[in-house]
C-alpha positions, 0 to 999 in steps of 0.5 A, spaced: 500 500 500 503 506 498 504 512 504 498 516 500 493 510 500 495 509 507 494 516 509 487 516 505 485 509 509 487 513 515 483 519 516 476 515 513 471 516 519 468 509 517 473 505 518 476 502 524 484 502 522 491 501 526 496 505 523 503 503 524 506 511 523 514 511 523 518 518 525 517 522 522 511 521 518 505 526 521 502 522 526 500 528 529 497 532 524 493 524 521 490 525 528 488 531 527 484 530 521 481 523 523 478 528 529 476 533 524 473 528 520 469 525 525 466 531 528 462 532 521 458 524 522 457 525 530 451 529 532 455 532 539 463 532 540 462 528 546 461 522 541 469 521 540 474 520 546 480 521 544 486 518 549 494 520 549 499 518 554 502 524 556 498 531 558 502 534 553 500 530 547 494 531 549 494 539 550 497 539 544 492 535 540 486 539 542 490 546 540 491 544 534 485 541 533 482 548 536 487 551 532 484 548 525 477 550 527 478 557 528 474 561 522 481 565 520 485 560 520 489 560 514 493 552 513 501 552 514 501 548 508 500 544 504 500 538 508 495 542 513 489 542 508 486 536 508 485 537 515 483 545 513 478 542 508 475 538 514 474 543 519 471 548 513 467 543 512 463 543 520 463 551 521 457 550 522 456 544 527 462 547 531 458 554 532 451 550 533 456 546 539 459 553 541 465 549 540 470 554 540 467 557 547 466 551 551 472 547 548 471 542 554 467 539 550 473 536 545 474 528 550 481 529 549 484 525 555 490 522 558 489 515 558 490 516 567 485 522 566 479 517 563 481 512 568 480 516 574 474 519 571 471 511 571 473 511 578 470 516 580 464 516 576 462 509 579 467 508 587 462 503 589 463 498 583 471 500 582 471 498 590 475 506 590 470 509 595 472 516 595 476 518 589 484 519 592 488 523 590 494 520 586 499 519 590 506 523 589 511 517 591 508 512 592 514 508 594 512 510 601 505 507 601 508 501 598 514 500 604 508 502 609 504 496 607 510 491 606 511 493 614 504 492 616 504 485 612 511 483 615 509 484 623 504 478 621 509 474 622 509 474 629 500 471 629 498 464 628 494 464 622 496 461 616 498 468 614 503 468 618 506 461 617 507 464 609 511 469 612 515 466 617 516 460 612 519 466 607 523 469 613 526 463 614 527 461 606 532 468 607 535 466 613 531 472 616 533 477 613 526 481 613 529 487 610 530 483 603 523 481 604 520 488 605 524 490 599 522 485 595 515 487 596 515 494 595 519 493 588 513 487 587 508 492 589 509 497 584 509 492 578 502 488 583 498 491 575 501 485 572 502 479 576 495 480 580 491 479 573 496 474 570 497 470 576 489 470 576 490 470 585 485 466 589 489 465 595 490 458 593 495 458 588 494 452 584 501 448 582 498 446 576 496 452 574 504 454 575 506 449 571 502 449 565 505 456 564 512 454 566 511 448 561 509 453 555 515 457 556 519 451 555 515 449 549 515 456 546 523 456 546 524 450 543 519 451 538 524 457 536 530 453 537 527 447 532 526 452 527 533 455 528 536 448 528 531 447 521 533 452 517 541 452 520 542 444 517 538 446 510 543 452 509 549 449 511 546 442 507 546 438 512 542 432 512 538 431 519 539 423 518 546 424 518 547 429 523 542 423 528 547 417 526 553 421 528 548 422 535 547 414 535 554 412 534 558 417 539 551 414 544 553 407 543 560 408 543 560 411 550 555 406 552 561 402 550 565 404 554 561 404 560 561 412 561 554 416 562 552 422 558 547 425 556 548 422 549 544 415 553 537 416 550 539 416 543 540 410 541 533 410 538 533 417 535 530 417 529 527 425 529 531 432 530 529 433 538 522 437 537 518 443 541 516 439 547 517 438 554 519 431 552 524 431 548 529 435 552 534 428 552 535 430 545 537 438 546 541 436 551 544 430 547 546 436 541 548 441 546 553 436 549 556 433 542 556 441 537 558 445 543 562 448 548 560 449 555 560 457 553 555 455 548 561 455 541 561 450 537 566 445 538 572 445 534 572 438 535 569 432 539 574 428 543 572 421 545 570 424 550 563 425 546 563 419 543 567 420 537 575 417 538 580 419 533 579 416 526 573 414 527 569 415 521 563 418 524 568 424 527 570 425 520 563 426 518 561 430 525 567 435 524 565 437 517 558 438 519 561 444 525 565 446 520 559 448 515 556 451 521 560 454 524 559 461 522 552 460 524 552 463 531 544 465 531 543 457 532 549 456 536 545 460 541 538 456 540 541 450 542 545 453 547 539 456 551 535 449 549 539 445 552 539 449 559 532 450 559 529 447 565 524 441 566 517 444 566 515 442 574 517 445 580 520 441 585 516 440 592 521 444 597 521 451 590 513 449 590 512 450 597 516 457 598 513 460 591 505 458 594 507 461 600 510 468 595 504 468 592 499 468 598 504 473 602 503 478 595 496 477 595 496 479 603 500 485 601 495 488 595 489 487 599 494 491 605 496 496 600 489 497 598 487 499 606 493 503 607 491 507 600 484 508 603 486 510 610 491 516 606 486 518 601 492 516 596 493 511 591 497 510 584 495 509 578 496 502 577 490 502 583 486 507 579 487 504 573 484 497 576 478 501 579 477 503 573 477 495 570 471 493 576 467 501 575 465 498 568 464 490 570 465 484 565 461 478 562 462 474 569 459 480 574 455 484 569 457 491 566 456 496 570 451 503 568 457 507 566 459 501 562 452 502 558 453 509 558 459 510 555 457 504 550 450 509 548 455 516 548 462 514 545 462 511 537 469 513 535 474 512 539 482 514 538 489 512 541 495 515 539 502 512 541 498 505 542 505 501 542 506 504 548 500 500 552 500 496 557 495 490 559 491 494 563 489 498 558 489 493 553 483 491 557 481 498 557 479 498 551 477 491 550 471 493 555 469 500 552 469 496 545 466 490 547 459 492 546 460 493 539 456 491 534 457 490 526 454 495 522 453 500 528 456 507 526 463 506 530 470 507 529 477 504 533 483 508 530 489 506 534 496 510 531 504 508 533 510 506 532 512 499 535 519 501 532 520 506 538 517 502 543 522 504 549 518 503 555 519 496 557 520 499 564 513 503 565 510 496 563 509 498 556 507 491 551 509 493 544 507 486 542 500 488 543 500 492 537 502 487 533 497 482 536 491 488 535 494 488 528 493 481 527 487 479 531 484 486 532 482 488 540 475 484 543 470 482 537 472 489 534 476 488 527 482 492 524 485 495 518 492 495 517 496 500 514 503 503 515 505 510 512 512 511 509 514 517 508 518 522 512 517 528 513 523 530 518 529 528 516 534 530 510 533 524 504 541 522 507 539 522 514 534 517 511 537 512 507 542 512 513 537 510 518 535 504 513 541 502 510 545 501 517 539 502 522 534 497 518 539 491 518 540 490 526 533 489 527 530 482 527 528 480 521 521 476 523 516 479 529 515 475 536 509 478 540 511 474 546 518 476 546 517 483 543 522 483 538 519 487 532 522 488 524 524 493 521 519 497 517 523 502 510 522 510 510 522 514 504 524 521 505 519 526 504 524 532 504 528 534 498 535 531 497 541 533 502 543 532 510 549 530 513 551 523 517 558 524 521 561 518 525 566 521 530 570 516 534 576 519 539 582 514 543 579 517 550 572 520 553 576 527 554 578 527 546 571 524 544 568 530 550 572 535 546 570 532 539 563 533 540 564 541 544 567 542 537 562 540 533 556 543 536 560 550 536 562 549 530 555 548 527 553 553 531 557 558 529 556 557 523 548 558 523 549 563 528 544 569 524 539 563 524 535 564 530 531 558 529 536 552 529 536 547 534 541 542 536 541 537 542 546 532 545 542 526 547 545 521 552 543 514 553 544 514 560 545 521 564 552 518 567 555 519 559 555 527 561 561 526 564 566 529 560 562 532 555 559 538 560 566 540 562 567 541 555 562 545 553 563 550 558 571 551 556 567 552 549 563 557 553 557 554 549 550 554 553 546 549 554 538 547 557 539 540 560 533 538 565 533 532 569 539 530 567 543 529 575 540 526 581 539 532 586 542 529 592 548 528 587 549 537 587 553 540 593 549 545 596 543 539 596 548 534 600 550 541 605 542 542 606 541 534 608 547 534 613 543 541 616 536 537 616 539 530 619 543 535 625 537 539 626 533 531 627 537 528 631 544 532 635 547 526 636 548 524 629 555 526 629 556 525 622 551 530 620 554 535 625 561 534 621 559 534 615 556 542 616 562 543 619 566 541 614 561 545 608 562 552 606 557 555 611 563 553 615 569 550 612 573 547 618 580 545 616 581 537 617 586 539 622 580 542 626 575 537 625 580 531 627 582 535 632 574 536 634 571 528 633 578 524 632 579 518 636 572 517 638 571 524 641 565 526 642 562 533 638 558 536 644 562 536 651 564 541 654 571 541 651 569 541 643 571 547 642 577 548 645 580 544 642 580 547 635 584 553 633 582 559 634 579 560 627 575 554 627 572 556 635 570 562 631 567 557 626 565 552 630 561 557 634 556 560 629 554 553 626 553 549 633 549 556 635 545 555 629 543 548 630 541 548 637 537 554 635 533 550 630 532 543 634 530 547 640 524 548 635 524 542 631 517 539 632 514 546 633 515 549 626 517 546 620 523 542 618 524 546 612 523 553 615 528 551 621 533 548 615 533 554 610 532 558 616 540 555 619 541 555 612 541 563 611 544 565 618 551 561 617 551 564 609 549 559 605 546 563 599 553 567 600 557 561 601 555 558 593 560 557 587 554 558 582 548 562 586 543 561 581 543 554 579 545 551 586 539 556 589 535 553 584 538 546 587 536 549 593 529 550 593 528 544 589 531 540 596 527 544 600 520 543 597 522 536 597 523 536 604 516 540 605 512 535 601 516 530 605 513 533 612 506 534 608 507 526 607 509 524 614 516 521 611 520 525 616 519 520 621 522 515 616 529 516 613 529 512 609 523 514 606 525 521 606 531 519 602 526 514 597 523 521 595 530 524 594 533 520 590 527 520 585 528 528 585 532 531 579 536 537 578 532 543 574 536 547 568 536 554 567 529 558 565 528 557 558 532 562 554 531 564 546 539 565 545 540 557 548 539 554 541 543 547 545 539 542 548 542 537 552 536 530 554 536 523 554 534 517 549 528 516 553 526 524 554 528 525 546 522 521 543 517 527 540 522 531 539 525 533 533 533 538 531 536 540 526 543 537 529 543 531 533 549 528 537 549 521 539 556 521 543 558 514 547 555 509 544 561 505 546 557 505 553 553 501 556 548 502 562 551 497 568 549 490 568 542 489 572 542 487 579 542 480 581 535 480 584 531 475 589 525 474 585 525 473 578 520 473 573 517 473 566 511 476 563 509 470 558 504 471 552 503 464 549 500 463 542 493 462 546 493 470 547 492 469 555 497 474 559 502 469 564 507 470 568 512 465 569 515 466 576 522 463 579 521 460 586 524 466 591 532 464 592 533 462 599 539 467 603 545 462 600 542 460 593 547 460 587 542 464 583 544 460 576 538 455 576 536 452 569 529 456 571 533 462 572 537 462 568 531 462 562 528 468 564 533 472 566 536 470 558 529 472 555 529 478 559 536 480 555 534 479 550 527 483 550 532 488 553 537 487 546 531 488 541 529 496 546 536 498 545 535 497 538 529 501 538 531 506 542 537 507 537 532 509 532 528 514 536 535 517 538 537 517 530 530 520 527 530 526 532 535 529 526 532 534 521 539 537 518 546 532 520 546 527 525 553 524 528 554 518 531 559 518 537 564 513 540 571 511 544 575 505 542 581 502 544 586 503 540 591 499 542 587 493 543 588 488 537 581 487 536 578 494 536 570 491 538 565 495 542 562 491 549 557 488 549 550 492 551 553 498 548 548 501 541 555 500 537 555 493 539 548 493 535 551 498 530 557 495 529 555 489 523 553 495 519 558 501 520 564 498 523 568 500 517 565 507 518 568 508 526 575 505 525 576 510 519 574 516 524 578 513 529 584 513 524 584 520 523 582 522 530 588 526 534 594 522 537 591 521 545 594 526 550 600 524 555 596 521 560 602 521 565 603 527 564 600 529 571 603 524 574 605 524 581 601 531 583 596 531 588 589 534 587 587 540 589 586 541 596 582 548 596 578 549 602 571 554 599 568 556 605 565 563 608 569 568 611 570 566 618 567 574 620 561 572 616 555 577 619 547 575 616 544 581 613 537 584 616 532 578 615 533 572 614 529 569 610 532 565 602 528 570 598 531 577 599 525 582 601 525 589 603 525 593 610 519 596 611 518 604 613 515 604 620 508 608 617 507 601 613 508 596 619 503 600 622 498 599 616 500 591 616 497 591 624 492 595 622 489 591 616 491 585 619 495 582 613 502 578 616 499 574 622 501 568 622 495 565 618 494 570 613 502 568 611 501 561 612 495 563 607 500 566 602 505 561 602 499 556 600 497 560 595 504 561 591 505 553 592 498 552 588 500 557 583 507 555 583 504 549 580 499 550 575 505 556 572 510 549 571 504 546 567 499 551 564 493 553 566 490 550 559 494 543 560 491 543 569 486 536 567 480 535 573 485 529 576 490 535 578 486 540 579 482 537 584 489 534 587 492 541 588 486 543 592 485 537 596 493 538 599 491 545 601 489 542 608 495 538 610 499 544 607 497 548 613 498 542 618 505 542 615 505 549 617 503 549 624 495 550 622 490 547 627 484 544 626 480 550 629 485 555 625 484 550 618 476 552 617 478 559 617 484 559 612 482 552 607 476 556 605 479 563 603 485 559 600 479 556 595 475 561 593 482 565 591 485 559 587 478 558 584 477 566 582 485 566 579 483 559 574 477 562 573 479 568 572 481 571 565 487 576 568 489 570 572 489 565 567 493 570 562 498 570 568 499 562 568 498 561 561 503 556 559 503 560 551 507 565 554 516 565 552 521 564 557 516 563 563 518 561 570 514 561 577 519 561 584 525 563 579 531 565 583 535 571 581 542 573 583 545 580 583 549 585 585 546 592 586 549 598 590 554 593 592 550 589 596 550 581 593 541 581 592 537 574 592 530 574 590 526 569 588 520 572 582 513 568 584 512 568 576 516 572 569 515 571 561 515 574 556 508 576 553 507 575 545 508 582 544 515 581 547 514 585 554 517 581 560 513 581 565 515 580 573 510 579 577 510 578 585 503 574 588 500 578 595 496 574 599 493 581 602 486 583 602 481 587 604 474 588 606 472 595 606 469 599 600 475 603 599 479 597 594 481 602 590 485 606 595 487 600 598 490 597 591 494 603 591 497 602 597 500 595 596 502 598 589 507 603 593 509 599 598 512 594 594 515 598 589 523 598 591 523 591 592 520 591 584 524 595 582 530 591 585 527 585 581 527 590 574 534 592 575 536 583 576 533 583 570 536 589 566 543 586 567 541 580 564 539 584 558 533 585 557 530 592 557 522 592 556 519 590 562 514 591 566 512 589 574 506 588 577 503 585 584 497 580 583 493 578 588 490 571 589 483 574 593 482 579 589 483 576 583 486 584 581 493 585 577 496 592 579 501 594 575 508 598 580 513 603 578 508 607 572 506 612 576 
């Protein structure tokens, strides 16, 4: 089928249709047009569900489609007037419908979204009760549940047996079993389904999975071993004699092997459990113990020298010998288990299976007792909210059936099977000939989510078999649009090959599929590879600022350095900065591995717990202090303590100074811990001993800042305090932010995974010689399965006992096909990564240059490249610069300098982390008698600046219902962080409320929190030098607006009461004008010369502008 046909196909509102659309292609504007076709054949909008995966796909599928509605919207080109002619077409509906005013109507939903409208539409069948707000680290509720489940183990009931027995099994290490819990509860969506739990795990049931794991893998090497004799003419009678006479020549000589069974072999060994001997036989006669072919056989096969079956067995490896593909079958079917557990692995497997299914249940108590859940537990709400055959279909179920007749999903290769079954019950009703469609579009070539539980043989079998009773065209479109016409035939000349060549649902493993560029001729593919990551960090700085320079008149160009794993950015960071080339990288470092967060965390465990003499050190050392290791031996060496009497004495007279301040401080702040929150006591101790001031890089380690601080305010909301281990969970999943958008930063630093949808016209791949680390050997090993009957199991390794070799036949074959659904990602994730260029991609390595054999390692993307571009990589390392003497600074120690503040360090007046003005004393007497800074009203303002912070970072425009109810519904638990009490709560809740409500509903507000703006930012810390004093500043919310003004605006939690508003607005106007002003001076140092500033308050919903007379 040609692109055009597919794409005609596509967009007909009759037919339902999967379309495999590869990058590239218009997948997006192809959705649009489907859902402008169909709004021409429903009698209400609300007929069609569109789902997304992410928000932002979502937001940007409704603005285009509101886009092409508009009736002065004039097409960007010719690609865009299909889609034009079909909104023209529905003018009239769309005015009839009000569309344009009420655009809620477009059902354009996250498929998270839907699943909590389900729920909450039905909490009696999804068994939810009232809707939970979606928990922000669900680890916490996880560990909390396996800790209930684990203090079963001192009860008497049958429970508490199975958990005892699994202690035991681990030689009582509960923590491993906790662990193990809290990993298997985050996956519980899978297992719970596919183990099909009834609380009496049935062995046969277990079996009959394990023995169809074992006959798919043989079934596979059969036809290996098929193909491989035929191309190597080898004929299968010949190959069995051999076998036959190496088994009667060792029976000869008395010697058991392997080869016992086959004195009657008369068939090549087949896809059942029972022809296991025979593999085995074939392993141990062709192959070596590491799964090669053998040179030869010795007698110890069974074949002695000059014996003529040894002549003809030799000439048989030789002709196979090339053939590593059918070496690696048989060696995986030789070593495959026997589909049956042994009585002792079967006991603690049912003990396992009862213990997670106890857990689930505990989970889901805990989940109702805080109000919380994930969105595995709401997704799964949702399943029961619409019922099945079995229980009966709920009224939403027969609602939704009567309402919705068009349904389309983009990125489908990414669902997982809760979704599948999703979409299996809102289509299952069904019926042929009704007006209904299904449209599911995506690539199964950039599948990359194997870690979110995404499945991409679902596409495959939805292409196959269809979806419920529900049948599916097949089309696939093949015209690029992104890419140069060389980029393209790159990707399919050397990407294209590595991919496997026949699909396998079960395993994942997906073929390649050709594009045909659809942009004129031209683009550029560049190979780089360097001796040494130092050399390769300098290749890749040069080759962007080099492309930067010499586009540096068009404003539009892009570039990016895509990574696969964030440690790749090691060198190549530093080297971008000795190019003096800018860059926005989001995400990319773990915040607990930032300096300042470190220093913040030891401040936090001191102000906890006095008695933490590693904490108190650690501050001590930190440049809010800096004690000289002479200093601080001097203070803890040789076991003493940290708060004797002596301490202090026994450092030098600098350190005493030091050592004084921070010891005030921290006995400051945990005099109050309890009483006040730990983030005000942390940033608090922070200010007073010069921590902004102390900071190499204040803007971005500020910003590291206020990202561990808001952590550790969520972390109080949530009660985790009290749980370090909890805490540090939550810290660890926590990223750094990068530099506010600027129009000037034209390079982009992101991983593989944050890449796909986007696009650039420079692409770098550096690293592809790296791997990501081997996996960790694990306590439970398990295996999705879908065998050819379709039905979703789980093959499942007994759990490993505490001093168990974990190198079992069974563990074995799961953790080999694990691999190798990981190898076929790799694959994809390369092609995501290599589709990203528009104008010149360029690949990029370290090799070894003085190994014999130049080869990379296995589990890197050059290993797949290598049988395809090999030739290209050693030529570039040819031409690559002679390595720099890399002992040319041997011997020299590394630099010891000490950063830390001025011993005489004195806090400025105030001490909080954003800088404010002091207020004249008129104006303090104002503040008392309007009531505006008592401690609630502040409490309220903080409140308020966190909702808006909030909805800044998304855009008011992309706040789904799901999230906006979740931020209102936090508001009490952050007054209680703050100290509220429940009397003050009735108070200050309400107020809160009507103000965030008044700013979302109103049109000055939403303006203020459009995501449509440039460069905008909420909470962004700004630091400067003005009048000769070091400022810090932290702006509630700035951008740039379309006609290119710069706004800074600064929220007020004032209010007032009486008549005189107007009076009253004025006077807020005035009184922050200074501190406004400030702000517009950080501004103008940085550049910028059209700005204006404002206060906006929430209560009021009015914007005043500052400083304009």
């Amino acid at each position: 089928m040609s692109d055009s046909r597919a794409r005609q196909l596509a967009v007909e509102p009759e037919r339902s249709v999967i379309v495999q659309a590869p990058a590239g292609s218009g997948k997006t504007t192809l959705l649009v047009e489907r859902y402008l076709g169909l709004l021409g054949v429903v009698e209400a909008p609300e007929e069609i569900l569109a789902i997304t995966f992410t928000r932002k796909a979502a937001a940007e599928m409704r603005e285009r489609i509101l886009q092409f509605l508009e009736p002065d919207y004039e097409a960007g080109g010719a690609h865009e007037e299909a889609a034009l002619t079909k909104a023209r077409a529905v003018a009239d509906k769309v005015a009839e419908w009000d569309l344009l005013d009420n655009p809620q109507r477009l059902l354009i939903r996250t498929i998270d979204s839907f699943n909590h409208y389900l729920a909450r539409t039905m909490p009696v069948a999804s068994q939810l009760g009232p809707v939970p707000a979606p928990a922000e680290n669900a680890r916490v509720l996880y560990r909390k549940a396996a800790r209930r489940l684990l203090v079963r183990a001192e009860g008497r009931d049958e429970l508490a047996e199975d958990v005892r027995h699994l202690l035991l099994w681990r030689d009582n290490r509960s923590q491993d079993i906790e662990d193990l819990l809290v990993e298997l509860l985050g996956k519980r969506e899978q297992w719970l389904r596919a183990l099909g739990m009834s609380g009496r795990p049935e062995r046969e049931v277990f079996e009959r999975t394990l023995h169809e794991v074992v006959a798919d893998q043989l079934q596979s090497a059969r036809g290996a071993l098929e193909n491989g004799l035929l191309a190597a003419q080898i004929v299968p009678e010949s190959l069995l004699k051999c076998l036959r006479d190496a088994a009667a020549s060792l029976q000869a000589e008395g010697v058991a092997s392997p080869l016992d069974d086959c004195n009657d072999l008369t068939d090549l060994p087949g896809a059942d459990a029972d022809d296991l001997p025979g593999w085995r036989a074939l392993g141990f006669t062709l192959l070596t113990k590491n799964g090669g072919w053998r040179a030869a056989p010795n007698k110890k096969q069974g074949f002695p020298a000059k014996s003529e079956h040894k002549d003809r067995i030799v000439a048989m490896l030789d002709a196979l010998r090339n053939d590593d593909g059918l070496a690696g079958w048989i060696d995986r079917a030789r070593s495959l288990p026997e589909p049956r557990y042994g009585d002792t692995e079967w006991d603690v497997l049912a003990a396992l299976v009862r213990v997670l299914e106890a857990t689930a249940a505990e989970l889901e108590l805990v989940f109702a007792e805080t109000g919380q859940s994930d969105f595995a537990g709401i997704g799964a709400a949702a399943l029961r909210g619409l019922g099945d055959e079995e229980t009966g279909y709920t009224d939403l179920a027969l609602y939704l059936d009567r309402r919705i007749k068009h349904i389309l999903v983009d990125e489908y290769q990414d669902t997982n099977w809760g979704q599948y079954h999703l979409l299996e019950k809102l289509v299952g009703g069904w019926q042929a000939g009704e007006e209904r469609s299904l449209f599911l579009v995506g690539d199964p070539m950039q599948s990359i989510y194997r870690f979110r539980e995404a499945e991409v043989g679902l596409f495959m079998r939805t292409r196959e078999r269809g979806i419920a009773a529900q049948t599916v065209e097949s089309c696939r479109l093949t015209r690029n649009f992104r890419s140069r016409a060389e980029i393209v035939d790159w990707v399919n000349t050397s990407l294209g090959p590595i991919f496997p060549e026949a699909e396998d649902i079960s395993a994942g493993a997906v073929s390649y599929a050709p594009s045909e560029a659809g942009r004129d001729t031209g683009g550029r593919v560049d190979v780089l590879a360097q001796p040494n990551r130092a050399g390769e960090a300098e290749a890749v700085a040069q080759t962007v600022a080099a492309a930067l320079e010499d586009r540096r008149d068009d404003p539009d160009f892009s570039a990016a350095i895509i990574v696969r794993a964030r440690s790749h950015l090691a060198d190549i960071l530093p080297a971008l900065e000795r190019h003096a080339i800018p860059y926005r990288a989001v995400k990319l470092d773990p915040l607990l591995t930032r300096p300042v967060v470190q220093d913040l965390l030891a401040i936090t465990r001191a102000i906890a717990n006095p008695a933490d003499t590693a904490a108190v050190l650690s501050v001590l050392r930190s440049p809010v202090c800096g004690l000289t290791l002479a200093d601080l031996h001097a203070l803890a060496g040789d076991g003493r303590s940290t708060d004797d009497a002596d301490a202090l004495k026994r450092l030098s007279g600098d350190g005493q100074r030091r050592a004084k301040r921070v010891f005030e401080a921290l006995e400051r702040a945990s005099g109050q811990w309890r009483k006040r929150s730990m983030r005000d006591l942390v940033e608090g101790a922070w200010t007073r001993l010069g921590g902004p001031q102390a900071t190499k890089r204040p803007a971005s380690e500020q910003r590291d800042a206020a990202a561990y601080l808001d952590t550790l305010s969520a972390a109080e909301e949530q009660g985790l305090l009290a749980d370090w281990n909890a805490f540090m969970e939550l810290l660890d999943e926590q990223y750094t932010e990068g530099d506010p958008r600027r129009d000037d930063i034209r390079l982009e630093i992101l991983t593989m995974h944050g890449a796909k949808g986007l696009e650039w016209d420079l692409v770098v791949l550096p690293g592809l010689d790296r791997g990501t680390g081997g996996s960790n050997r694990g306590l439970l090993y398990w295996l999705p399965f879908t065998p050819e009957s379709g039905e979703e199991r789980v093959l499942i390794a007994p759990l490993r006992a505490s001093d168990q070799d974990d190198n079992t036949n069974l563990i074995k074959l799961i953790r080999d096909e694990q691999k190798q659904r990981e190898a076929y990602e790799h694959q994809r994730l390369l092609y995501v990564a290599a589709t990203r260029a528009r104008e010149r991609l360029v690949l990029s390595a370290t090799l070894d240059s003085t190994r014999d054999e130049i080869k990379p390692g296995s589990g890197s993307l050059l290993a797949d490249l290598w049988p395809t571009c090999s030739q290209d990589f050693l030529s570039a390392l040819e031409r690559s610069p002679e390595p720099a003497d890399s002992d040319s600074n041997a011997g020299q120690l590394p630099d010891q300098f000490l950063r830390r503040i001025r011993s005489d360090w004195q806090p400025p007046i105030g001490d909080r982390l954003a800088w404010r003005p002091a207020l004249p004393p008129r104006e303090r007497e104002v503040e008392v008698e309007f009531n505006w800074a008592g401690i609630q009203v502040r409490r309220m303002g903080t409140v308020l600046h966190r909702l808006l912070e909030r909805v800044g970072q998304i855009g008011v425009e992309n706040l789904d219902e799901q999230h906006h109810a979740s931020l209102r519904n936090r508001i009490p638990g952050l007054l209680r962080a703050m100290g509220t009490g429940s009397r003050d709560l009735e108070t200050t809740v309400g107020p809160i409320r009507e103000a965030f409500e008044r700013t979302l509903n109103s049109e000055t507000g939403r303006w203020i929190l459009s995501a449509h703006h440039r460069q905008a930012a909420c909470e962004l810390p700004l630091s400067g030098v003005i009048d000769g004093q070091l400022v810090n500043a932290v702006i509630d919310r700035t951008f740039i607006d379309a006609e290119g003004t710069r706004w800074i605006i600064d929220y007020k939690s004032g209010y007032h009461e009486g008549s005189d508003l107007e009076d009253f607005l004025s006077e807020e106007a005035g009184r922050y004008s200074a501190q406004l002003e400030t702000y517009r001076r950080l501004f103008e140092q940085m550049g910028e010369s059209d700005i204006r500033t404002a206060i906006y308050l929430p209560r009021h919903g009015e914007l005043r502008l500052v400083g304009e007379g």
